[in-house]
C-alpha positions as a Markdown table, in Angstrom:
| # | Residue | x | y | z |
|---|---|---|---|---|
| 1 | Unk | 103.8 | 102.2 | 99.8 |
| 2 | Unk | 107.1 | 101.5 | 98.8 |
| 3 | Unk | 109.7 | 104.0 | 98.2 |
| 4 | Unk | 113.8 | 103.9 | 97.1 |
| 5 | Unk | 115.4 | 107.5 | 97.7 |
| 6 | Unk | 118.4 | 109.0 | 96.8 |
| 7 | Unk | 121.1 | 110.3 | 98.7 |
| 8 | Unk | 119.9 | 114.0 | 98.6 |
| 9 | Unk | 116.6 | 112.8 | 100.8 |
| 10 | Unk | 118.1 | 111.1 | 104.0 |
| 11 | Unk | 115.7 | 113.1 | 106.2 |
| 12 | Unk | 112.5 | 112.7 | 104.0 |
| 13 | Unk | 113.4 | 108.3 | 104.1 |
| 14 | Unk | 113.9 | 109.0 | 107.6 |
| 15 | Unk | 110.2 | 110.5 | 107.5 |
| 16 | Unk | 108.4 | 107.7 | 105.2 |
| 17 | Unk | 109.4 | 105.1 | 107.6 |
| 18 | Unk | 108.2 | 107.1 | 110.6 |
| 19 | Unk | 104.5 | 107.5 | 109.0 |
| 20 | Unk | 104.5 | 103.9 | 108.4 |
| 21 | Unk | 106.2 | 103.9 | 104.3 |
| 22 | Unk | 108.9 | 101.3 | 103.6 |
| 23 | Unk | 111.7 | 103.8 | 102.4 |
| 24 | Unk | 114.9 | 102.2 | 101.2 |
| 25 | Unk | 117.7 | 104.8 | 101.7 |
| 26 | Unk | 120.1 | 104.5 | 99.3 |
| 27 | Unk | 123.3 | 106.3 | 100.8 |
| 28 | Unk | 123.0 | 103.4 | 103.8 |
| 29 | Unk | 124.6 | 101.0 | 101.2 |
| 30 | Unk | 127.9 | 100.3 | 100.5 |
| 31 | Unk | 127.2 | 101.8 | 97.1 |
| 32 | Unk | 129.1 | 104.1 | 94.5 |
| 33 | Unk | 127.7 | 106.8 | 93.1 |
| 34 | Unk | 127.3 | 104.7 | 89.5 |
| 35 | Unk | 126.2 | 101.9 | 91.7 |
| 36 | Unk | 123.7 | 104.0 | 93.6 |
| 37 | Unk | 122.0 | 104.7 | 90.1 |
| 38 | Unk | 122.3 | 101.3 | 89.3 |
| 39 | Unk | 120.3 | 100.3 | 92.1 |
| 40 | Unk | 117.7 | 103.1 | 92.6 |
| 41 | Unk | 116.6 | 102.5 | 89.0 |
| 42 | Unk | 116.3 | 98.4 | 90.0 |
| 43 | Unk | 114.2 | 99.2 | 92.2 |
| 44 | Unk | 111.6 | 101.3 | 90.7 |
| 45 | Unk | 111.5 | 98.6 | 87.4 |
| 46 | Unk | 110.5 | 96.2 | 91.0 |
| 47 | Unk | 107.5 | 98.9 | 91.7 |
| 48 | Unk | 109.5 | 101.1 | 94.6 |
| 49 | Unk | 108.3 | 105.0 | 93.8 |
| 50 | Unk | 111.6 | 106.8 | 93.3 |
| 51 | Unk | 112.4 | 110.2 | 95.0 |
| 52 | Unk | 115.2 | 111.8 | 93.7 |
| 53 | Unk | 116.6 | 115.5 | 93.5 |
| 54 | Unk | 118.7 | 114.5 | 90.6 |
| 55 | Unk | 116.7 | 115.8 | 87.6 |
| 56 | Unk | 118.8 | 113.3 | 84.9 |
| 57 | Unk | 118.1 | 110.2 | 86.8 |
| 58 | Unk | 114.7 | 111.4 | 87.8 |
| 59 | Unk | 113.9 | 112.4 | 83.7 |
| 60 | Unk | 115.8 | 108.7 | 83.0 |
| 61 | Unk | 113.5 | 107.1 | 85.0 |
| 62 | Unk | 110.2 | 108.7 | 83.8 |
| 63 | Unk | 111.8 | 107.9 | 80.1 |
| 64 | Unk | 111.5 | 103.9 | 81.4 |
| 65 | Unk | 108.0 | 104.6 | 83.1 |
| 66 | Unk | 108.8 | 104.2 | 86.2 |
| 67 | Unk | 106.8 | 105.9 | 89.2 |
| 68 | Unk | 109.5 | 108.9 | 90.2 |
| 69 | Unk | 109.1 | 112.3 | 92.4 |
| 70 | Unk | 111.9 | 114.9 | 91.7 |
| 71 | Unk | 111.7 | 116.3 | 94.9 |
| 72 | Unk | 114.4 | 119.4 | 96.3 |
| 73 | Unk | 116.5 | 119.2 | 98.9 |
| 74 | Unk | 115.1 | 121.6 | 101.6 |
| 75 | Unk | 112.9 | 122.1 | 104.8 |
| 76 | Unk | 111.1 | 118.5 | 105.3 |
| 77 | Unk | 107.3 | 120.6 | 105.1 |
| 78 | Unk | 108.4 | 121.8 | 101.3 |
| 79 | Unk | 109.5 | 117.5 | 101.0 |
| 80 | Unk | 106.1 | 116.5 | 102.1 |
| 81 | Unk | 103.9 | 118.8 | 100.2 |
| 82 | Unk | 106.3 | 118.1 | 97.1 |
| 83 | Unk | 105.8 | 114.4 | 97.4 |
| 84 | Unk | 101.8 | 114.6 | 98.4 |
| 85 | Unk | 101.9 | 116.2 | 94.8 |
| 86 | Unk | 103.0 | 113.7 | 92.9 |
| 87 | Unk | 101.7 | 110.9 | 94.7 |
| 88 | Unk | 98.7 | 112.3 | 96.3 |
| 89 | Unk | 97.1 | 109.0 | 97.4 |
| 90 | Unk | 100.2 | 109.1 | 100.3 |
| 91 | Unk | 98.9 | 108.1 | 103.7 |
| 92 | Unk | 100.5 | 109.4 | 106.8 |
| 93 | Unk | 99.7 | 106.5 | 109.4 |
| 94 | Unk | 102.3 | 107.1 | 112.8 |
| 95 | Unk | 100.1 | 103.8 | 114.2 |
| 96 | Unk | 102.1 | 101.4 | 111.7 |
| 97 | Unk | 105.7 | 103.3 | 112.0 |
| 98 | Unk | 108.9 | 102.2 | 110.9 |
| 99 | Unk | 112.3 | 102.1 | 112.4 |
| 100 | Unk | 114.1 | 105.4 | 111.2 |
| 101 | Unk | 117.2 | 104.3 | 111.8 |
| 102 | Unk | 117.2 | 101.0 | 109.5 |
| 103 | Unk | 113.8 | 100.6 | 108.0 |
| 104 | Unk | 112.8 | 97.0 | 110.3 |
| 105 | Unk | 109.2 | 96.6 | 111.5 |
| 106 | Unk | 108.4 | 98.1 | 114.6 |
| 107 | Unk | 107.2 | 95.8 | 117.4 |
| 108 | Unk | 105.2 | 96.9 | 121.0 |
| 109 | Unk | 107.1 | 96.5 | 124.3 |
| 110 | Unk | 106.4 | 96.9 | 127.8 |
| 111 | Unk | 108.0 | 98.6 | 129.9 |
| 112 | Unk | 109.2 | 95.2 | 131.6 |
| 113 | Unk | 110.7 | 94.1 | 128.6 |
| 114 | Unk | 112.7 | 97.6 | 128.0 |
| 115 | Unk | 114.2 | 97.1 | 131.4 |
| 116 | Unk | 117.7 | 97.9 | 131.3 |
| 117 | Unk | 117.6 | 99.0 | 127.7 |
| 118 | Unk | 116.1 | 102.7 | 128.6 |
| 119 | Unk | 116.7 | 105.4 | 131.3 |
| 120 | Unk | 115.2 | 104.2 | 134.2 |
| 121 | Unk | 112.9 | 108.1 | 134.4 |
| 122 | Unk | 112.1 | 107.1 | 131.0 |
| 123 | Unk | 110.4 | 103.3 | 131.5 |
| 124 | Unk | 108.3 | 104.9 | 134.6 |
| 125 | Unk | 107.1 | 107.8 | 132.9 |
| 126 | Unk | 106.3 | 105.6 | 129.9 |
| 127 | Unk | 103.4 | 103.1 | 129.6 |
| 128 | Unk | 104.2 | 101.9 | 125.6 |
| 129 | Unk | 107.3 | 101.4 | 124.1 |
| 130 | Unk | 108.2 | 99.9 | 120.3 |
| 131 | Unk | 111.3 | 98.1 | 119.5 |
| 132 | Unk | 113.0 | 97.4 | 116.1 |
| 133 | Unk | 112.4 | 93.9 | 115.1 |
| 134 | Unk | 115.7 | 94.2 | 113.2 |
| 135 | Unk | 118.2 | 96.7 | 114.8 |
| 136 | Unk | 116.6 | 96.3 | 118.6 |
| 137 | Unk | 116.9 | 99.9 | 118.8 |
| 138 | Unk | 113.8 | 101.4 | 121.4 |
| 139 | Unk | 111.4 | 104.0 | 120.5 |
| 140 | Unk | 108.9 | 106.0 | 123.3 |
| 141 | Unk | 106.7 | 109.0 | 122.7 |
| 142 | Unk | 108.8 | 111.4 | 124.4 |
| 143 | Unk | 109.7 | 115.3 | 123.6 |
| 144 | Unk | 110.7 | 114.2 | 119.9 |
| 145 | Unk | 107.0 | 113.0 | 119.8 |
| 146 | Unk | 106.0 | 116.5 | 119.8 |
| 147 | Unk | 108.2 | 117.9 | 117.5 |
| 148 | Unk | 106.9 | 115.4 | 115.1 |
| 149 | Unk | 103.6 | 116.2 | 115.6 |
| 150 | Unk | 105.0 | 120.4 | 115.1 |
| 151 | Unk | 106.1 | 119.2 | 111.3 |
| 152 | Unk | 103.5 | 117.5 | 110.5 |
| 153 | Unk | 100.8 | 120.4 | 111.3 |
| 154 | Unk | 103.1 | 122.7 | 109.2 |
| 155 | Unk | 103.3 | 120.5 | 106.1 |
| 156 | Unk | 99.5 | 119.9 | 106.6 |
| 157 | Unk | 98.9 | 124.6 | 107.0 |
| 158 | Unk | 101.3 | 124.3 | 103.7 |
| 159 | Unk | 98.8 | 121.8 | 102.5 |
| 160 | Unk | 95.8 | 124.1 | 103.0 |
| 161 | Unk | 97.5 | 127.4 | 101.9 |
| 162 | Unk | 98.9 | 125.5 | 98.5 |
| 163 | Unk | 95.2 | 124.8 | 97.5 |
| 164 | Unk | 93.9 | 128.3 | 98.4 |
């Protein structure tokens, strides 16, 4: 899926593109605010489901029936289960990740080719490695691995409670 978010949601792009979502993150543009409008509404007349936590532009673009999420700025488990209600056919799939940092495609490495690039701990203890096909920018399943993991089992006991 495709998705254009506002300035509000910098952690919850951040989080698309790590469970595999092509998030365009509006406030890494050299936009102005009138601009940044401008453009998040251009993109969800091209398909891109908006997520904002601005309740004009999200009513504005409802108004032009265009797929939108008003979603509140908060902990990222209250994001998720907001945005798994209003587009409940949301995959999370960590096997076709994005880059966090820039949105580019994420491509395997070995630990040959990271030479140089990571601690040297990090390379041995490591068998798999992904790099950004556009910033270069290395990614291992390290500690942060886990604490991804930790988020996504408490939006998914959110999940269960909200349907209880």
């Amino acid at each position: 899926m495709r998705f254009v978010v506002d300035g509000m949601l910098g952690r919850l792009a951040r989080w698309l593109r790590l469970t595999g979502h092509d998030a365009v993150y509006v406030s890494e543009l050299p936009l102005s605010n009138e601009e940044q409008d401008e453009f998040l509404l251009a993109r969800a007349a091209e398909g891109y489901i908006l997520l904002t936590s601005d309740r004009r532009l999200y009513q504005k673009s409802r108004r032009r029936g265009f797929m939108a999420a008003l979603i509140q700025p908060g902990d990222l488990p209250a994001q998720l289960l907001e945005l798994f209600r209003a587009v409940p056919t949301l995959e999370i799939d960590l096997e076709n990740s994005r880059c966090p940092v820039c949105n580019g495609e994420l491509r395997e490495a070995s630990p040959e080719e990271v030479e140089g690039s990571v601690p040297a701990s990090v390379r041995e203890s490591q068998e798999v490695f992904w790099r950004c096909t556009s910033c270069g920018k290395i990614y291992w399943r390290g500690t942060h691995w886990k604490r991804i993991l930790e988020t996504l089992e408490e939006f998914r006991r959110r999940r269960v409670e909200a349907r209880a």
